[in-house]
C-alpha positions in Angstrom: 33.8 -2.8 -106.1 36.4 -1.2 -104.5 36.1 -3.6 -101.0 36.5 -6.4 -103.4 39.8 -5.2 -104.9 40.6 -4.5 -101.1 39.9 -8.0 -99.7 41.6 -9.8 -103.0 44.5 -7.4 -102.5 44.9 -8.5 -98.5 44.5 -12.1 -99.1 47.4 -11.9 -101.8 49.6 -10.5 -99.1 48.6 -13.4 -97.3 49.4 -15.8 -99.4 52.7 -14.5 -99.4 52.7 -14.6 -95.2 51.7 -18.3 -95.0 54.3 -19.7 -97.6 56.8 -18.0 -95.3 55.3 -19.3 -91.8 54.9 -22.7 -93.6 58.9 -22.4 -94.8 60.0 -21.2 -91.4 58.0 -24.3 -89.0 59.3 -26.4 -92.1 62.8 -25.4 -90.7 62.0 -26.6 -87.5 63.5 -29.5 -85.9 60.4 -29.6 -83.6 57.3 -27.7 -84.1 56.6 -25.8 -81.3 53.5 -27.5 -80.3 53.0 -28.9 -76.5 53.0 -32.3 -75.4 49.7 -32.5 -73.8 47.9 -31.4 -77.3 49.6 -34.3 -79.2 47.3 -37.0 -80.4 47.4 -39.8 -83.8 47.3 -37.9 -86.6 47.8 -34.2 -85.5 50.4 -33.6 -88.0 48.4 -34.4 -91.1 45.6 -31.8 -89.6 48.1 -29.6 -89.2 49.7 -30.0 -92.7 46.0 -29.9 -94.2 45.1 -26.8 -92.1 48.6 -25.2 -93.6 47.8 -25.7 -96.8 44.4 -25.3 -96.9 45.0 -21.7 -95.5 47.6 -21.4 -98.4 45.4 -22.3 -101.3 42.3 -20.7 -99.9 44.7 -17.7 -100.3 46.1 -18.3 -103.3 42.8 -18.5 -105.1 42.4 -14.6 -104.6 45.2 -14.4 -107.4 42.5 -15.3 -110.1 39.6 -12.5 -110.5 36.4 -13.6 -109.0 35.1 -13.6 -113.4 37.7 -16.6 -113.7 36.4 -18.3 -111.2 32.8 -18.0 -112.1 33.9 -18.8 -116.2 36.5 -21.5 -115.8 36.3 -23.2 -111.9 37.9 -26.3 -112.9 41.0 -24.6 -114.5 41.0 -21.6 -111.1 40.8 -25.2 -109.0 43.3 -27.2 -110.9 46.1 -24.2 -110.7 45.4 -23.4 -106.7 45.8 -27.4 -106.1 48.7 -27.3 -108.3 50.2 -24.3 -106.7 49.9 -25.4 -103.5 50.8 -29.2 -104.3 54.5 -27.8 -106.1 54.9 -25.9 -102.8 54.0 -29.4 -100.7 56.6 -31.1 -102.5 59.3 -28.3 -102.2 58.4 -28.3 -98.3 58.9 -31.7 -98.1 62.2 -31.7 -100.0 63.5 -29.3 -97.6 62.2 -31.1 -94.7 65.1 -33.8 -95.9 67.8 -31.4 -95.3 66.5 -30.4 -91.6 67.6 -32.3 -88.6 65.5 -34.2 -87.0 62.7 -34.1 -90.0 62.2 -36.2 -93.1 59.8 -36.2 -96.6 57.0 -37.6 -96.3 54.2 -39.0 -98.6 51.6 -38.9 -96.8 52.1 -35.1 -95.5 52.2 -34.0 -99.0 48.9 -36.2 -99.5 47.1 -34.2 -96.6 48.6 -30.7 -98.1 46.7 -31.9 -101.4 43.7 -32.5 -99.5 43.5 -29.4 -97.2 44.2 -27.5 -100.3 41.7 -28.9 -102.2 39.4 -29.0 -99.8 40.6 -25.1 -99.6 39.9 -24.4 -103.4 36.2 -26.3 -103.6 35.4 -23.4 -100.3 36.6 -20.9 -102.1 34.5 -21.8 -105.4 31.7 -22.2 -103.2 32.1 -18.6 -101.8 32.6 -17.5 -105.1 29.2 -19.1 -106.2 27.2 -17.1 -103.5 28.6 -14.2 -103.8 27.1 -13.9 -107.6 23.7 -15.4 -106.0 23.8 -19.0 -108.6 
């Protein structure tokens, strides 16, 4: 269908936006969040959020056929995708003032984009009616 092609097309694009948002906060000394939102934790929701929007994205690079015939391997690339890019934002994160790598950021990125990739194999799923 050609609203399919459409939709896959725009969340490509997308994917391209959020890896650039996600390099330009990562370039941050402070994220420009206020005080009065802060509470334990926040960051790793934001990193999962981030990355979950990223590989929810991403997953519109593999045809909807993929998906349906070989989940696991669609799911193991988007995590993988989006873990290589967690890694490379947290190296980069070493060379910006005021910021440093962390293992446990990278941890949440893995699990919002998981997380990310298991929604978008459940959307797949209804959309063919299994």
């Amino acid at each position: 269908m050609v609203i399919e092609k459409y939709i896959a097309w725009i969340m490509r694009c997308f994917s391209i936006c959020i890896a650039v948002v996600i390099f330009f906060l990562s370039a941050q000394s402070r994220l420009p969040l206020p005080d009065t939102v802060s509470f334990p934790g926040l960051d790793k929701l934001l990193h999962a959020c981030a990355f979950g929007s990223l590989a929810f994205t991403l997953s519109y690079w593999f045809a909807v056929d993929a998906w349906f015939t070989e989940p696991l391997k669609c799911f193991a690339l988007v995590c993988c995708m989006a873990a290589c890019y967690g890694i490379s934002d947290e190296i980069h994160q070493i060379f910006v003032p005021g910021r440093d790598a962390s293992l446990y950021d990278w941890l949440a990125d893995c699990a919002g984009a998981a997380l990310a990739a298991f929604a978008r194999l459940q959307v797949v799923k209804l959309r063919s009616g299994v």
